[in-house]
N, C-alpha and C positions, 0 to 999 in steps of 0.2 A: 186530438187532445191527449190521448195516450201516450203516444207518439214523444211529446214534448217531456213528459213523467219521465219516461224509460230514457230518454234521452241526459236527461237533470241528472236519473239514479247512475247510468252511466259514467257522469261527468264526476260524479262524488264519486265514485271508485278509485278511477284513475290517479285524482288529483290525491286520495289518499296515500295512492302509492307510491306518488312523486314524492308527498311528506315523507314514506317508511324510506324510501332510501335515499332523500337526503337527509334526516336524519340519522341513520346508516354511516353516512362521509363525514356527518361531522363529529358524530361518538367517535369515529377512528381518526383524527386529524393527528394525532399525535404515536398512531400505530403503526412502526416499525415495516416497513415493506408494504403499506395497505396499498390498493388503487381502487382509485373511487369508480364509482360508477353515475350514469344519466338516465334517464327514463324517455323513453322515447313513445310516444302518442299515435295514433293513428285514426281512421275513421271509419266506422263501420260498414256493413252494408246498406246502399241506399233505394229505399220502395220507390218503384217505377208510377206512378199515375200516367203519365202519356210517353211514349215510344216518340222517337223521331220517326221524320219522316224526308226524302227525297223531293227534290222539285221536279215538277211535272208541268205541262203545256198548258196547265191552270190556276196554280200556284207556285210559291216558292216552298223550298225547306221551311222542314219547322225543326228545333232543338227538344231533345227529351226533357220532361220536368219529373224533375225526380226530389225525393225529403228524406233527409239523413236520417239516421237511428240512433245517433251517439260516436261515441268515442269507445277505442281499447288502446289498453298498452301494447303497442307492437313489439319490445324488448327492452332490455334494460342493456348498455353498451359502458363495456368498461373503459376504463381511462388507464392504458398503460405506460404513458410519457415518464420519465424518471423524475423520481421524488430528490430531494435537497442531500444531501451526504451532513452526515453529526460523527465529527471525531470524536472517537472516544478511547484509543489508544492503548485496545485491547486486542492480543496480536489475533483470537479467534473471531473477530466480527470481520464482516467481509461484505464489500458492497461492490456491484455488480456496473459500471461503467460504459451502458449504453446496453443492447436486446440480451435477450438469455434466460435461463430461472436455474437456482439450484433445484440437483435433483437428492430426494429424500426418501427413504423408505420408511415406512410406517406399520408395523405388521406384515403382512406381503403384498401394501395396498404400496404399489410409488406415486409419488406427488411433488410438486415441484411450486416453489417459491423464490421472492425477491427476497423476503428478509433474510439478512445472516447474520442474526447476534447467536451464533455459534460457543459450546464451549466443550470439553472433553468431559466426558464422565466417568466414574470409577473404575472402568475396566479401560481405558483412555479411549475410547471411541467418540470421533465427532457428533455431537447430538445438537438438534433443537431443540427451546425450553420447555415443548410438550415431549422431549425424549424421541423426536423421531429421527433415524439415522441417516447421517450425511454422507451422500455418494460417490466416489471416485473411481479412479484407478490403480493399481500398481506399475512399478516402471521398472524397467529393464535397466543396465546399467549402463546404456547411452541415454538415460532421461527420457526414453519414448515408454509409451503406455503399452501394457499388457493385458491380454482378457476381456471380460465384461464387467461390469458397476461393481465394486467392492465397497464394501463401510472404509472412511478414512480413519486410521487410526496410528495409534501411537510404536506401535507394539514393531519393533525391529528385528524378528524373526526372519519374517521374509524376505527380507530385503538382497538383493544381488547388486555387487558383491556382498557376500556376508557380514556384515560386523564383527571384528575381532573378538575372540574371548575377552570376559573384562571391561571390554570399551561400551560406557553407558553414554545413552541422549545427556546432555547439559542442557539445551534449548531449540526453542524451535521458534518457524516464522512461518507466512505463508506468502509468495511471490507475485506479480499481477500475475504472473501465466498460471496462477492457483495450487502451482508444487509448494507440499508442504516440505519445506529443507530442516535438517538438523542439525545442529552443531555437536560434534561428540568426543567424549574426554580424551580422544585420542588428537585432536585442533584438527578431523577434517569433517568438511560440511557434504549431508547425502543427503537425494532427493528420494524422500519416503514414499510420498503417494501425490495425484494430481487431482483436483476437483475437477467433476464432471459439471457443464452446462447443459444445458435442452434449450433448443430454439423448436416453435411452430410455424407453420406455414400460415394458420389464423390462432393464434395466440388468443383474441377477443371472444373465442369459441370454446375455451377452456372453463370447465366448472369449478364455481368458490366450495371449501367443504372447512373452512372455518378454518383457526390458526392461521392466517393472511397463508394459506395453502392451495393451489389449483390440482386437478385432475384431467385428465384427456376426456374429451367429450366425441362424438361423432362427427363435431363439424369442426373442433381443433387441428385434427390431423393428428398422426402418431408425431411421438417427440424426434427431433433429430437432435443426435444424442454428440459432444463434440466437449474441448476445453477453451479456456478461456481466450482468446485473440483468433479461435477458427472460424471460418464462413464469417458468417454475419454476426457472431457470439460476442459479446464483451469483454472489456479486459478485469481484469480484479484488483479492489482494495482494500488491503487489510488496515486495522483499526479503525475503522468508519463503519455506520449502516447508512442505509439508504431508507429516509423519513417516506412519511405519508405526501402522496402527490395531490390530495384534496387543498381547494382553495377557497379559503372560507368566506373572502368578499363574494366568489360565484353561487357557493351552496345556499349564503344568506339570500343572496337575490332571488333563487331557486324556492325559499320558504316562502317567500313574497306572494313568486307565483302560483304557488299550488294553492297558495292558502286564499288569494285572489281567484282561483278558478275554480275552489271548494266554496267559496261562497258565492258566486254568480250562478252555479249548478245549483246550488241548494236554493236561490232566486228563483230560478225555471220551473224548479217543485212547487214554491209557493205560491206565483199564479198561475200556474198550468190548474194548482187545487182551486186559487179562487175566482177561475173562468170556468170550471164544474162547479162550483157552489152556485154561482150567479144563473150556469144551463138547471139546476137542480130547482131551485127556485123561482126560475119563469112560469109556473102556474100559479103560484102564490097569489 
């Protein structure tokens, strides 16, 4: 009889946690790079009351009988298929055309995300809107990359060849292959710096740490670190981001069920209690 309790309180857990994160995908349906996530179930350990047994010259096999314990959440697995593209015609938003994440430093923590509503801030340095800095390269004067991750920025000091005395940036864009090019008062156009991509080997092993932000986890693998159209990486597009990949007809269905599975658990409780009420009062 207990058995079935623990089992009920079990089943009320889980299915709560179905609700926290599908409710989770549907607050962010409209959040900018999110990916939703599923909850995945699994089932406890189950108490042996009789072992199997083998046929012998007297009988046949017999099969074990065994009685569940309940349920646990085995994982929550994310949903990383590409979200819808919303242009919006702003040359720093950038959205990402198949695998990859940008890379971002934050402090000296790096982190890596789908969203790029990207814009310059005061000292012209690419930032996200929590201000964490957007990561690239420098290029040599054949357009190939130099170094390791630098902040992409505006600032045309270093660039080779040098910038003329006098000749200032007019404009800038940013290219599917993620070079950021400038136009300069002198009519010629230079490749300032290139955005870096990150691919993993288990991407779905990457930790969430808020701002639609990932972290390398133990079972993501380290980043392979590359630009846009390399290995398996995507290509780039500016003035567009890349929408939330939650789909609201599945999440609803999704409340249906939890919320169907929260009250059939919460069922199990109520006469598991009044088949002990009924053993409590056979002396009566």
């Amino acid at each position: 009889m207990l058995r079935s309790l623990f089992a009920g309180i079990s089943g009320l857990r889980v299915n709560q946690t179905m609700l926290d994160v599908t409710g989770n995908n549907i607050a962010n349906a409209n959040t900018t790079g999110f990916k939703s996530s599923t909850t995945v179930f699994s089932d406890t350990l189950s108490q042996m009351l009789t072992g199997a047994s083998g046929a012998n010259a007297n009988r046949g096999g017999t099969n074990p009988i065994q009685v569940g314990l309940g349920v646990q959440v085995a994982g929550t697995a994310s949903n990383l298929s590409q979200g819808s593209a919303q242009m919006t015609g702003r040359s720093t938003d950038l959205m990402i055309q198949g695998d990859g994440m940008f890379v971002v430093r934050f402090g000296n923590e790096q982190l890596y995300t789908r969203a790029g509503a990207f814009t310059f801030d005061e000292a012209g340095t690419l930032v996200t809107p929590s201000g964490a800095r957007v990561q690239g390269y420098e290029l040599d004067a054949a357009g190939n990359r130099t170094g390791g991750l630098v902040d992409i920025t505006r600032d045309t000091a270093g660039l080779t060849p040098a910038v003329p005395a006098g000749v200032e940036l007019t404009s800038y864009s940013f290219g599917s292959d993620g070079k950021l090019r400038g136009v300069f008062s002198d009519g010629v156009q230079r490749d300032m710096a290139q955005l870096a991509l990150a691919d993993f080997n288990n991407p779905m092993g990457l930790e969430r740490v808020g701002e639609t932000a990932f972290r390398e986890s133990a079972n993501s693998g380290p980043a392979d670190l590359g630009v846009s159209g390399e290995g398996g990486r995507g290509t780039l597009m500016a003035g567009a981001l890349e929408m939330s990949n939650v789909d609201l007809a599945a999440e609803f269905t999704n409340l249906i069920l939890a919320q169907r599975g929260f009250q059939a658990s919460s069922r199990v409780i109520t006469t598991s209690d009044s088949v002990l009420e009924d053993l409590v009062n056979i002396k009566r």
